[in-house]
N, CA, C and O atoms as CSV, one atom per row, in Angstrom:
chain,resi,resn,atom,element,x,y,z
A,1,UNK,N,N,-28.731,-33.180,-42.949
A,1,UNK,CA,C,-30.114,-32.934,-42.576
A,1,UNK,C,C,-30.853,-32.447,-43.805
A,1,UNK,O,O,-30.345,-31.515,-44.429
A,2,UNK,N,N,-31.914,-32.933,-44.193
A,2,UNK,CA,C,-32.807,-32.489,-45.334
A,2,UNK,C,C,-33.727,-31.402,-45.318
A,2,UNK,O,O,-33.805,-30.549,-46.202
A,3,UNK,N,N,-34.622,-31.473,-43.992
A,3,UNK,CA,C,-35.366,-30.581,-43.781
A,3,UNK,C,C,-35.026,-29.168,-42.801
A,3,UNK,O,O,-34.878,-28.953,-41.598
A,4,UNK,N,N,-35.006,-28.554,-43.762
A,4,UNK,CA,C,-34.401,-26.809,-43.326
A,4,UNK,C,C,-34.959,-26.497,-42.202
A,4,UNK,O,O,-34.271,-25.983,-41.320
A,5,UNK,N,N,-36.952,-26.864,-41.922
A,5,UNK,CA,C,-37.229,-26.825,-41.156
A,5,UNK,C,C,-37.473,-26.948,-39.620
A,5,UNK,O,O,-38.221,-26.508,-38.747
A,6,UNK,N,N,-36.344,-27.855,-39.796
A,6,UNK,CA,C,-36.014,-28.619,-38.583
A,6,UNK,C,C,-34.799,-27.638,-37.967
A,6,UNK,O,O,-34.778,-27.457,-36.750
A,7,UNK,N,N,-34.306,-27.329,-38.385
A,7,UNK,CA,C,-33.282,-26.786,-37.827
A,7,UNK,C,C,-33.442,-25.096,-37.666
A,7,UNK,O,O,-34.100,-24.348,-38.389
A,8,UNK,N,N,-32.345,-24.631,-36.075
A,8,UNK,CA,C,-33.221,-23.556,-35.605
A,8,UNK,C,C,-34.457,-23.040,-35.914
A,8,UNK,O,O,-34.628,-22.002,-36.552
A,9,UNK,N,N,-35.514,-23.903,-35.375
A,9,UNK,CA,C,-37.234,-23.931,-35.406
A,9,UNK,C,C,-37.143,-22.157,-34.601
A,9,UNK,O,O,-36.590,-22.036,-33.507
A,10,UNK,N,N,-37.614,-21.212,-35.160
A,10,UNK,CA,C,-38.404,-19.933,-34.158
A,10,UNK,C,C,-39.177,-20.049,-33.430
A,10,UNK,O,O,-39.668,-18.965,-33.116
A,11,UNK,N,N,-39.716,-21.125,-32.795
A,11,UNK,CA,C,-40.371,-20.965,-31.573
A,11,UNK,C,C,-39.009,-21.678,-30.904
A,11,UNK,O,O,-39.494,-21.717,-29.774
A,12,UNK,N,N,-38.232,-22.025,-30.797
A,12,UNK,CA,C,-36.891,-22.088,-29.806
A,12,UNK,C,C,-35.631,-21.208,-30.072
A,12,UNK,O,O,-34.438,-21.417,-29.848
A,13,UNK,N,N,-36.350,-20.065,-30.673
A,13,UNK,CA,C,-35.504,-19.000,-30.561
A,13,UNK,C,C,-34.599,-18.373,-29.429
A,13,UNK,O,O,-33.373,-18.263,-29.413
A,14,UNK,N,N,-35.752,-17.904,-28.268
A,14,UNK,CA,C,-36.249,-17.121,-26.800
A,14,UNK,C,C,-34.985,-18.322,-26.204
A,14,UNK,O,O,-33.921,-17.916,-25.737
A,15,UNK,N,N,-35.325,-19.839,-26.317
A,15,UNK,CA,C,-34.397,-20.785,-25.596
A,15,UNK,C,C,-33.414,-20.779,-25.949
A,15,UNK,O,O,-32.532,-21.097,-25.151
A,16,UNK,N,N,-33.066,-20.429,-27.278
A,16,UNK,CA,C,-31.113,-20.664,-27.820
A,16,UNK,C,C,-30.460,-19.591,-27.014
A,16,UNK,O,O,-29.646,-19.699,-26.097
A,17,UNK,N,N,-31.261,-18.004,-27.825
A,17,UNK,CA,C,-30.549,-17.387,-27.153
A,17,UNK,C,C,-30.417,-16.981,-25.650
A,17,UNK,O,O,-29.643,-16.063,-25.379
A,18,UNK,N,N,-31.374,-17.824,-24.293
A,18,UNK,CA,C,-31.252,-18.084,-23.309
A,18,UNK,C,C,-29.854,-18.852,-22.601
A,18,UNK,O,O,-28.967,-18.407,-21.871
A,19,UNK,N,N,-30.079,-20.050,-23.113
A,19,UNK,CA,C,-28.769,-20.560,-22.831
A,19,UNK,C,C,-27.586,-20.024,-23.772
A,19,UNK,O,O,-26.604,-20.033,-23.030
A,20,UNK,N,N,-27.356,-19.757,-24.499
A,20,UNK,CA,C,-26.675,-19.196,-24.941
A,20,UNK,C,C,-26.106,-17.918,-24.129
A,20,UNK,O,O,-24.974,-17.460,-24.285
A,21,UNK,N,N,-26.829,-17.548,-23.465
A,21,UNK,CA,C,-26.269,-15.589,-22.724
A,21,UNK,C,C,-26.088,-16.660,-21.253
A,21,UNK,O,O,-25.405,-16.012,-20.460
A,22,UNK,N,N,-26.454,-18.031,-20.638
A,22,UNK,CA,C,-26.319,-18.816,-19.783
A,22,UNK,C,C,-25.835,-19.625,-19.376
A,22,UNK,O,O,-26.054,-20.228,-18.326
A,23,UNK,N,N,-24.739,-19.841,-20.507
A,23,UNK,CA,C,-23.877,-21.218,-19.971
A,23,UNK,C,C,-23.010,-21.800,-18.735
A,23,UNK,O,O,-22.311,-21.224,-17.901
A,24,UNK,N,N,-23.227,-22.738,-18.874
A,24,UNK,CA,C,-23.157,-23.405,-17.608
A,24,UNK,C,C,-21.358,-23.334,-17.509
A,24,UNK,O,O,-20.785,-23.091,-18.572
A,25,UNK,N,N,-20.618,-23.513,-16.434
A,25,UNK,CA,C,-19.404,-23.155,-16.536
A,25,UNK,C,C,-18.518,-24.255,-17.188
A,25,UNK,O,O,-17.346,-24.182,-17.559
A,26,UNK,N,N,-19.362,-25.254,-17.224
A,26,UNK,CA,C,-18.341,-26.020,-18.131
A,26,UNK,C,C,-18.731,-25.789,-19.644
A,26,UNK,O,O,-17.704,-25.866,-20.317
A,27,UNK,N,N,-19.635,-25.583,-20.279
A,27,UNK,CA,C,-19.804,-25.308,-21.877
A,27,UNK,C,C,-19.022,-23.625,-21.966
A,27,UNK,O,O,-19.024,-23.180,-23.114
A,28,UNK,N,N,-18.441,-22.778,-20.994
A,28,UNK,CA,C,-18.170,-21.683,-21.336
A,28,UNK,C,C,-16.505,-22.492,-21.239
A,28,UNK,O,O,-15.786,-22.297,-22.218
A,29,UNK,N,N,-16.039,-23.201,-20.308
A,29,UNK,CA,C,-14.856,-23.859,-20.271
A,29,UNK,C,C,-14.342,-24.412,-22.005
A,29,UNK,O,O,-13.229,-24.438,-22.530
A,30,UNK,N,N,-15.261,-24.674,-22.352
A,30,UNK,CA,C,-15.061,-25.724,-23.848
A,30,UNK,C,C,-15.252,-25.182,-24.879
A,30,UNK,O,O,-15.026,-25.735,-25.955
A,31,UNK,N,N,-15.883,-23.524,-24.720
A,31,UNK,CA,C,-16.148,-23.193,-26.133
A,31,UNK,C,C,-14.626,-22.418,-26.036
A,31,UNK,O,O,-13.964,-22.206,-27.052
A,32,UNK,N,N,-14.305,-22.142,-25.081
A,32,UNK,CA,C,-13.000,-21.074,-25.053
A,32,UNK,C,C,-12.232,-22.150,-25.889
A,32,UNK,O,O,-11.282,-21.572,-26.417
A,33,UNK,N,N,-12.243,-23.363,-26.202
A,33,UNK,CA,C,-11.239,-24.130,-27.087
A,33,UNK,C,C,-12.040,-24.209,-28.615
A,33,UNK,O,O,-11.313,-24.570,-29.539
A,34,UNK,N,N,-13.225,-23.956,-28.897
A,34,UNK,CA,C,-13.957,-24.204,-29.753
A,34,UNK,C,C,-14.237,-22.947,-30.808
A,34,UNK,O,O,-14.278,-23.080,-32.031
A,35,UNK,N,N,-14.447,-21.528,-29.984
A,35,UNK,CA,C,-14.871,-20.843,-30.535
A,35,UNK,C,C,-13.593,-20.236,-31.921
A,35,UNK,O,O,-12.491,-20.703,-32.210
A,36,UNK,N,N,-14.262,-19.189,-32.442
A,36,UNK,CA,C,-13.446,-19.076,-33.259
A,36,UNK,C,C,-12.691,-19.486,-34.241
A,36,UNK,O,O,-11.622,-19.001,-34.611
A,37,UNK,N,N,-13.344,-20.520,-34.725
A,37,UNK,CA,C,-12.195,-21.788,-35.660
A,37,UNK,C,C,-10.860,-22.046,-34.978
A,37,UNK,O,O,-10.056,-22.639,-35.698
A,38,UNK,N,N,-10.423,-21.726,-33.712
A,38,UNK,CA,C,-9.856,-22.358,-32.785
A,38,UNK,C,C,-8.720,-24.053,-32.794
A,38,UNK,O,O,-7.576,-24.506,-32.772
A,39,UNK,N,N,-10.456,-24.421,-32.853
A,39,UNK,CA,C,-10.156,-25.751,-32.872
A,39,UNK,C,C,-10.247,-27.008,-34.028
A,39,UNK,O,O,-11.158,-27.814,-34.217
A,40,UNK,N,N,-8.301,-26.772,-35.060
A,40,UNK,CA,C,-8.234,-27.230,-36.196
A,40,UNK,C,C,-9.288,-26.683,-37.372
A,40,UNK,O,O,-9.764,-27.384,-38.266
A,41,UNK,N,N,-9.538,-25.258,-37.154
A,41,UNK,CA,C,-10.226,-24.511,-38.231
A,41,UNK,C,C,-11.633,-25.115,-38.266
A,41,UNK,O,O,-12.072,-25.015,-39.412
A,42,UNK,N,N,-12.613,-25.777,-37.333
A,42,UNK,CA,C,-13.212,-26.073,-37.226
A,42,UNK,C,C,-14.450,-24.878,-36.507
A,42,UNK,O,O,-14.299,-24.171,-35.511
A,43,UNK,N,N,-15.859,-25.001,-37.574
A,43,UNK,CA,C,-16.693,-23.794,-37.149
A,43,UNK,C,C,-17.586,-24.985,-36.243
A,43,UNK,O,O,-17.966,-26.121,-36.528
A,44,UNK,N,N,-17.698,-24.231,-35.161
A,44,UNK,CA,C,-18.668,-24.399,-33.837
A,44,UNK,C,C,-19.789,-23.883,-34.163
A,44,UNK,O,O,-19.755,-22.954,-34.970
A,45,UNK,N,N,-20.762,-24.220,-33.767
A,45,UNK,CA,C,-22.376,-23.504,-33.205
A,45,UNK,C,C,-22.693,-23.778,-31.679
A,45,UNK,O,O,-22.631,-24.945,-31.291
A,46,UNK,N,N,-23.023,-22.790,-30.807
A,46,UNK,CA,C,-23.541,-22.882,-29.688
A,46,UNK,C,C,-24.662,-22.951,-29.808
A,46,UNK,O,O,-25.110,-22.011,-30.464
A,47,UNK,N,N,-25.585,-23.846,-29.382
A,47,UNK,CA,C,-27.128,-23.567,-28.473
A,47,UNK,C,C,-27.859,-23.852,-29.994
A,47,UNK,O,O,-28.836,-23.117,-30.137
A,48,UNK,N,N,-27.611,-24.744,-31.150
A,48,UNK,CA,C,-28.274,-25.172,-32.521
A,48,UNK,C,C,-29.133,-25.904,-32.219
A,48,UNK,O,O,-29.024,-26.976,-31.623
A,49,UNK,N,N,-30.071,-25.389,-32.606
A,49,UNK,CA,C,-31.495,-26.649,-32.521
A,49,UNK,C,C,-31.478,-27.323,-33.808
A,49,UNK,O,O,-31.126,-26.777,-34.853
A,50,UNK,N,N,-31.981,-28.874,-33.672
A,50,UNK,CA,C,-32.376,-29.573,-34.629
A,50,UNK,C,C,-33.698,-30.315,-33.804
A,50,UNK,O,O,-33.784,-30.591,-32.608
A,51,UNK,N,N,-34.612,-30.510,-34.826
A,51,UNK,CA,C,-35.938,-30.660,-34.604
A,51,UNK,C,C,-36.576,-29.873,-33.286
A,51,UNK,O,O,-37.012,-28.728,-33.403
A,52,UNK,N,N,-36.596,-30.657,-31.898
A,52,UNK,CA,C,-37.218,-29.973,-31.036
A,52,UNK,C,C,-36.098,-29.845,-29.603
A,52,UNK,O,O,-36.323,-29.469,-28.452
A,53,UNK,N,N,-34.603,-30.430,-30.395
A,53,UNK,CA,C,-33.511,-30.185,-29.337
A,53,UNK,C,C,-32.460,-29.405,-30.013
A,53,UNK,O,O,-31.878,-29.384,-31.098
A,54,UNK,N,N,-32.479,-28.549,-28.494
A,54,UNK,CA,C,-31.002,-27.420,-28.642
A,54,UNK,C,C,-29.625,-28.334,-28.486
A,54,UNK,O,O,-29.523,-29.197,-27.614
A,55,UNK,N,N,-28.861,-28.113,-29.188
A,55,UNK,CA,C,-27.213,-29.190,-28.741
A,55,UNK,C,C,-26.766,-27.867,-28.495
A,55,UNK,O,O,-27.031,-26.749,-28.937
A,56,UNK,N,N,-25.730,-28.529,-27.344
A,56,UNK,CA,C,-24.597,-27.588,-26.671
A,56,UNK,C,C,-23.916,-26.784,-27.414
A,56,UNK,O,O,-23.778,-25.575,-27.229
A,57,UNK,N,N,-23.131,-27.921,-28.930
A,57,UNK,CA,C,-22.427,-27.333,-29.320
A,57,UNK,C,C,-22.602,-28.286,-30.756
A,57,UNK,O,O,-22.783,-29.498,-30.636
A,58,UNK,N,N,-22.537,-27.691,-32.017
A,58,UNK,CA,C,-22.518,-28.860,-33.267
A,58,UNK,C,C,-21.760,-28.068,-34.214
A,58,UNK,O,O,-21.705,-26.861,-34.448
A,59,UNK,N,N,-21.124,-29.216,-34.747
A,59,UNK,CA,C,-19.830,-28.896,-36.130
A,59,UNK,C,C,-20.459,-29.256,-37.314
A,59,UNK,O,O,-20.638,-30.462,-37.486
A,60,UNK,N,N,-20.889,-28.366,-38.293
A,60,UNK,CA,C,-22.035,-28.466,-39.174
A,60,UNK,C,C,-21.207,-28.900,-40.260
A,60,UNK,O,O,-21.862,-29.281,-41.230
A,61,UNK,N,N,-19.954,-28.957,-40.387
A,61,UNK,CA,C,-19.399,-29.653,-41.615
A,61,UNK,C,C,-19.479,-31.252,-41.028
A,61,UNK,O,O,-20.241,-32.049,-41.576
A,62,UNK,N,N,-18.806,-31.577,-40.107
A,62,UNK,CA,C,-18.714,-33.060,-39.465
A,62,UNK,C,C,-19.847,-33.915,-39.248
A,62,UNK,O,O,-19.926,-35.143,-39.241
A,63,UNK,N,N,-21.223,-32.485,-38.967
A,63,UNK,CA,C,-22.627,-33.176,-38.542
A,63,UNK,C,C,-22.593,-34.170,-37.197
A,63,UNK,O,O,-23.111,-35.275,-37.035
A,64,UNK,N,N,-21.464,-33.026,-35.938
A,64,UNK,CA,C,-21.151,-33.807,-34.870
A,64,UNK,C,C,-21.482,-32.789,-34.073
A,64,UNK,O,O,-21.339,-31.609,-34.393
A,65,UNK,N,N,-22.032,-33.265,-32.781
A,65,UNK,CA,C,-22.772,-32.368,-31.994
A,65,UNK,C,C,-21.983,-33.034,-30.621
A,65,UNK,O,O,-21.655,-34.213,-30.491
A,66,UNK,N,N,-21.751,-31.773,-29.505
A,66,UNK,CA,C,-21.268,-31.919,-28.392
A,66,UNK,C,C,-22.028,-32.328,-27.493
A,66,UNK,O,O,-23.126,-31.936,-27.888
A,67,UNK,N,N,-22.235,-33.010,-26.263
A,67,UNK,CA,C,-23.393,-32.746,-25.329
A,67,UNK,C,C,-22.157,-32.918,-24.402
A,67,UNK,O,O,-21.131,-33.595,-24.477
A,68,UNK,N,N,-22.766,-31.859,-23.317
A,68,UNK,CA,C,-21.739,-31.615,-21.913
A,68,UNK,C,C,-22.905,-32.089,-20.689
A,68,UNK,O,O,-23.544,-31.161,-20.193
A,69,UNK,N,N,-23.124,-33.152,-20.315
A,69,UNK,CA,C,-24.350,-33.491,-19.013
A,69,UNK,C,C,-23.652,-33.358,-17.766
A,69,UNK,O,O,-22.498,-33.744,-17.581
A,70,UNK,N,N,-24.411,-32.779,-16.885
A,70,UNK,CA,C,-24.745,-32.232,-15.584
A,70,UNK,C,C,-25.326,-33.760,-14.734
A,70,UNK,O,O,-25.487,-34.928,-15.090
A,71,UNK,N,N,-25.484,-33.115,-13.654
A,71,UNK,CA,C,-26.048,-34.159,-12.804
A,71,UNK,C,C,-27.454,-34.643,-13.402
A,71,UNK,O,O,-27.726,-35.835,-13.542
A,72,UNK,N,N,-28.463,-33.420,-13.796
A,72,UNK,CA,C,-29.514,-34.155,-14.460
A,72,UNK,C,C,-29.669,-34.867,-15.324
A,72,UNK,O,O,-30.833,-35.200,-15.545
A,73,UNK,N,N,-28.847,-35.285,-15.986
A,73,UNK,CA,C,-28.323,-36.130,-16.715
A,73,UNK,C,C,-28.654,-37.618,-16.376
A,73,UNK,O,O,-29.208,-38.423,-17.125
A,74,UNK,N,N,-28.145,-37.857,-14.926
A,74,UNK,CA,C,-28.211,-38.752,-14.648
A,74,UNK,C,C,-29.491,-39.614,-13.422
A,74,UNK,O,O,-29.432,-40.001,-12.255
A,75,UNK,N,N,-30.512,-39.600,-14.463
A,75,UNK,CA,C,-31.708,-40.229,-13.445
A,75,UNK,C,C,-31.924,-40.580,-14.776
A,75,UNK,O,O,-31.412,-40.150,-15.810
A,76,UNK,N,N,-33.126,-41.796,-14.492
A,76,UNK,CA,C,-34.019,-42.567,-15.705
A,76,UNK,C,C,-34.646,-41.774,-16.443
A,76,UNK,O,O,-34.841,-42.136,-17.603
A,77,UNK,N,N,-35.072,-40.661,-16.069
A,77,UNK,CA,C,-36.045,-39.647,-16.925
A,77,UNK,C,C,-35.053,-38.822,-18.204
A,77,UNK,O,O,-35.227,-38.623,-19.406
A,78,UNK,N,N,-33.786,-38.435,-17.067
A,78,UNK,CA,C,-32.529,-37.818,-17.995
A,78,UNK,C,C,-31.823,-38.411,-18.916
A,78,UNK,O,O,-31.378,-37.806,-19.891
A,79,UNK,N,N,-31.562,-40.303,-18.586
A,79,UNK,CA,C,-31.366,-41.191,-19.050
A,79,UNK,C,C,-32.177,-41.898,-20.799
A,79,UNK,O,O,-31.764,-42.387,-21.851
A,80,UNK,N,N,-33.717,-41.468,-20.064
A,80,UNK,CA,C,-34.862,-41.453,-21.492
A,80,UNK,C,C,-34.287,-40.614,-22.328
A,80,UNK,O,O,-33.860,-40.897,-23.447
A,81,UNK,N,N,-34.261,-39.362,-21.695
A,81,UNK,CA,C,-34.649,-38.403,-22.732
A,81,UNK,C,C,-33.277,-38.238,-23.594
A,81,UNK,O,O,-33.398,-38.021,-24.799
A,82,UNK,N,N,-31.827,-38.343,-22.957
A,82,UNK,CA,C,-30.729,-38.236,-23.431
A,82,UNK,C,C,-30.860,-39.459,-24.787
A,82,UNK,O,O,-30.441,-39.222,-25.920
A,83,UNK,N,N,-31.422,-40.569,-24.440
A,83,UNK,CA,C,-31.500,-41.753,-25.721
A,83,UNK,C,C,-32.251,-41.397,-26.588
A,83,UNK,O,O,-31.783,-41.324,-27.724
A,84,UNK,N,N,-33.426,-41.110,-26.407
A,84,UNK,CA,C,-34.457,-40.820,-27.559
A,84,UNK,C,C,-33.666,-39.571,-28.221
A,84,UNK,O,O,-33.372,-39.717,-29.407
A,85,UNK,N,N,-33.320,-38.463,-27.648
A,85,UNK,CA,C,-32.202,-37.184,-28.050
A,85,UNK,C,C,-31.456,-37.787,-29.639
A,85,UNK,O,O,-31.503,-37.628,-30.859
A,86,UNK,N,N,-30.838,-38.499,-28.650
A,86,UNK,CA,C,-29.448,-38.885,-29.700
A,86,UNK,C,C,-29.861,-39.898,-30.495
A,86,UNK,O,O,-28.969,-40.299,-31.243
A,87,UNK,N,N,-31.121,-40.572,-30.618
A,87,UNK,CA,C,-31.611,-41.632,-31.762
A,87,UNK,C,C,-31.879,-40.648,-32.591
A,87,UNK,O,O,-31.188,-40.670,-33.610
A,88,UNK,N,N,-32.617,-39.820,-32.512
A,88,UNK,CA,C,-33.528,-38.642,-33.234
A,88,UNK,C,C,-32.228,-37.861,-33.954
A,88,UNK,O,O,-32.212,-37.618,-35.161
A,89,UNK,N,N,-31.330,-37.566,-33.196
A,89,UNK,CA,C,-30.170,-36.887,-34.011
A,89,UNK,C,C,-29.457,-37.704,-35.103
A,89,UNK,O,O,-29.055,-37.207,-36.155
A,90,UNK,N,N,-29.349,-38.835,-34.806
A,90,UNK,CA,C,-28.514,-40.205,-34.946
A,90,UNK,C,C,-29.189,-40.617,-36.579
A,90,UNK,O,O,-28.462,-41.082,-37.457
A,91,UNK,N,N,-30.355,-40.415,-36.743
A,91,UNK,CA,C,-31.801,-40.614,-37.652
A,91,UNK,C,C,-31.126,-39.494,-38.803
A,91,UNK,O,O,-31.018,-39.748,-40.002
A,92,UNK,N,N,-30.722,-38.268,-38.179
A,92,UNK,CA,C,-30.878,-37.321,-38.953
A,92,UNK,C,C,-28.718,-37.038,-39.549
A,92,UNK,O,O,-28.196,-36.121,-40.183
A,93,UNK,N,N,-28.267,-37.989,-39.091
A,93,UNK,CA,C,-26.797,-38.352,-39.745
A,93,UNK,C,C,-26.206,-37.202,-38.560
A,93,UNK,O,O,-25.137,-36.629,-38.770
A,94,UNK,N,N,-26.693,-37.039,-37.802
A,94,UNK,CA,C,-25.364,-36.195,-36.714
A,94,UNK,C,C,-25.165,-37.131,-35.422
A,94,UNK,O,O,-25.979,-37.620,-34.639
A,95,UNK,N,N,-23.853,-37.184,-35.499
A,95,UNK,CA,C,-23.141,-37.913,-34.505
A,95,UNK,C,C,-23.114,-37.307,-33.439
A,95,UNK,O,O,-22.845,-36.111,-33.557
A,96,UNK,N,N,-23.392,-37.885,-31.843
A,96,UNK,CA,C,-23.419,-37.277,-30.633
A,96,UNK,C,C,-22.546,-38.039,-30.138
A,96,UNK,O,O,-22.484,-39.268,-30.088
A,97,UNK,N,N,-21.360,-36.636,-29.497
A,97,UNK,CA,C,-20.643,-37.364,-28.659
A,97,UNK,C,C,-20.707,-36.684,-26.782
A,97,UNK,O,O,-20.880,-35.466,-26.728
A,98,UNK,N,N,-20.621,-37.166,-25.869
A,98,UNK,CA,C,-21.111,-36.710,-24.459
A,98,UNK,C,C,-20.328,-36.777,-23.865
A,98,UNK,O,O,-19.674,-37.820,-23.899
A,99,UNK,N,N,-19.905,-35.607,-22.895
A,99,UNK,CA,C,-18.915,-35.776,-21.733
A,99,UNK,C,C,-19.682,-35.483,-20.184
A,99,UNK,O,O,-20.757,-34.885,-20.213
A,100,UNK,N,N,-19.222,-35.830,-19.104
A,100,UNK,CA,C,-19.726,-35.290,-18.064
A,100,UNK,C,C,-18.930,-34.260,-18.164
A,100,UNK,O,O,-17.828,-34.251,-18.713
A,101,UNK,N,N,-19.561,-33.229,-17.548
A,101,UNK,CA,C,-19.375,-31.983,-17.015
A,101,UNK,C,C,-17.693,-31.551,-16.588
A,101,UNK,O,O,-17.008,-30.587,-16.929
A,102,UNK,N,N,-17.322,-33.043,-15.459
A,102,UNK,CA,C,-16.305,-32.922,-14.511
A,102,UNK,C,C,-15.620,-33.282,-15.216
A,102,UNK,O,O,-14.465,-33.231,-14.795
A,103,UNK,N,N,-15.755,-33.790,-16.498
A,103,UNK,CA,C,-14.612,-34.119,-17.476
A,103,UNK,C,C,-13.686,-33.004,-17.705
A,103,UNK,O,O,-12.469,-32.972,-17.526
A,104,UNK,N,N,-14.683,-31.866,-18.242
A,104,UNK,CA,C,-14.008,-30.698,-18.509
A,104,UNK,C,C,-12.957,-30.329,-17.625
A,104,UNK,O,O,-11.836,-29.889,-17.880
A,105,UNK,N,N,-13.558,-30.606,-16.451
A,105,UNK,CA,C,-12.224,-29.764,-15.382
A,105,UNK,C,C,-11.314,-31.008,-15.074
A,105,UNK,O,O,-10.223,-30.681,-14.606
A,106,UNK,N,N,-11.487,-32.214,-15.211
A,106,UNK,CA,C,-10.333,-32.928,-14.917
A,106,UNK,C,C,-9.768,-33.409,-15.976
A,106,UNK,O,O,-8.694,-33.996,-15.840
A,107,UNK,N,N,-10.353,-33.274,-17.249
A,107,UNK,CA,C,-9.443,-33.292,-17.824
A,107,UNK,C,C,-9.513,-33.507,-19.274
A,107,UNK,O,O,-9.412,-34.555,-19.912
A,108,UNK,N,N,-9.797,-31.736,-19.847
A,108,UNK,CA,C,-9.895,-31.085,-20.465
A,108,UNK,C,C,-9.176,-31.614,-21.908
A,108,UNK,O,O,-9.719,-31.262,-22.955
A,109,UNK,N,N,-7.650,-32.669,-21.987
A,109,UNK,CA,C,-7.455,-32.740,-22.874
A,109,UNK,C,C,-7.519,-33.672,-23.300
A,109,UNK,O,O,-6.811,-33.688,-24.306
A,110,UNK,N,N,-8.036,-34.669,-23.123
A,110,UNK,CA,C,-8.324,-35.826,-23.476
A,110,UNK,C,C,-10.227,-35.554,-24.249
A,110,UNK,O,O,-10.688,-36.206,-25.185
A,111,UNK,N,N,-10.844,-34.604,-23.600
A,111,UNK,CA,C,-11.914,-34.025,-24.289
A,111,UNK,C,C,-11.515,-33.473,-25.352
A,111,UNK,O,O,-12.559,-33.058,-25.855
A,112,UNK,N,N,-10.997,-33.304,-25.766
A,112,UNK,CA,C,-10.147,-32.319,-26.927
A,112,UNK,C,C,-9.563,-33.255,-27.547
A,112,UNK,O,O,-9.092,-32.767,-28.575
A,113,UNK,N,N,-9.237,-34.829,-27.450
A,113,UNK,CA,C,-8.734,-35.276,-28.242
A,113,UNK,C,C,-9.827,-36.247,-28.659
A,113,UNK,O,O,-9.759,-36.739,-29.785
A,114,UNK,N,N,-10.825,-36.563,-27.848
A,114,UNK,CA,C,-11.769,-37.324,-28.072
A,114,UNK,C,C,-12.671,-36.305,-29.511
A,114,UNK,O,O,-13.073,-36.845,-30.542
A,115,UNK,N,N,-12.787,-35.066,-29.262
A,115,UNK,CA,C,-13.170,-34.787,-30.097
A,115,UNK,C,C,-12.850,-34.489,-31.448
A,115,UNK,O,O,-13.661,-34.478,-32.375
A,116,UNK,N,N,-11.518,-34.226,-31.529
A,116,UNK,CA,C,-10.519,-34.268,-32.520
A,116,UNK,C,C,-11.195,-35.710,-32.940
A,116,UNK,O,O,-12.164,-35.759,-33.698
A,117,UNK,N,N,-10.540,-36.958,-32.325
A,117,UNK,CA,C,-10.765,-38.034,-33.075
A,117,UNK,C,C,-12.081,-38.134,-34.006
A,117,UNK,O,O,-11.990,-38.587,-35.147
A,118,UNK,N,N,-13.454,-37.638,-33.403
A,118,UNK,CA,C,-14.137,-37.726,-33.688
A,118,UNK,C,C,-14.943,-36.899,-34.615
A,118,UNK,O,O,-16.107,-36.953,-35.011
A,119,UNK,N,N,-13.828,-36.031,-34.850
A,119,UNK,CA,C,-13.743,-34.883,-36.801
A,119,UNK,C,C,-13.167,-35.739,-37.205
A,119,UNK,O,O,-13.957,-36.052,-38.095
A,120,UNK,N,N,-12.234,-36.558,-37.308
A,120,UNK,CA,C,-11.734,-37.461,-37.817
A,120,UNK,C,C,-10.519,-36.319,-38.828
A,120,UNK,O,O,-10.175,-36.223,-40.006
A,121,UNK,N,N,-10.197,-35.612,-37.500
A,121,UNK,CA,C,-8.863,-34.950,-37.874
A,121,UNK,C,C,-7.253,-35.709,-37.595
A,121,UNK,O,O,-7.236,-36.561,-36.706
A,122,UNK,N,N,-5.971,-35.426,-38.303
A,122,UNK,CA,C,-5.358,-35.949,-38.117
A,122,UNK,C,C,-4.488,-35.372,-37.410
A,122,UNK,O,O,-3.493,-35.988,-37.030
């Protein structure tokens, strides 16, 4: 990313650290594998804004960002906004990768390897 400005903007301060003290039970499910360099010494960010979107979760060496979608996710409006999201990220060299929600709970390690693959750890 080039422009400093873009990233954690202060007027989406109030929102990071909202969801952030709010997570939904599956992003609290996934950071418990994430946090901490945890996962293959890999540093996490929760709730990072770039331009005018917060990501769930982004690996600032990899420039790979998590998204965990919910049911709202899934309507045409959630559908828009999730594409334009990830073009705009996509623009700016960070890779989005997305799980549903229920992934997490059914099955947690195959999320974990999808994402592994996708540090392009060995």
């Amino acid at each position: 990313m080039s422009n400093k400005a873009e990233i954690n903007k202060k007027e989406l301060k109030d929102i990071r650290r909202k969801l952030r003290n709010n997570p939904t039970p599956a992003e609290s499910a996934l950071w418990v594998h994430l946090k901490a360099k945890r996962f293959y010494g890999t540093h996490w960010r929760r709730q990072f804004s770039v331009g005018n979107y917060v990501l769930d979760f982004y690996c600032p060496f990899s420039k790979l960002c998590i998204e965990l979608d919910g049911k709202e996710h899934f309507t045409i409006q959630g559908d828009t906004y999730d594409y334009d999201r990830t073009e705009f990220l996509n623009s700016k060299g960070i890779k989005v990768v997305r799980f549903e929600n229920r992934e997490i709970w059914e099955n947690i390690e195959r999320v974990l390897e999808t994402i592994k693959l996708s540090l392009n750890i060995e």
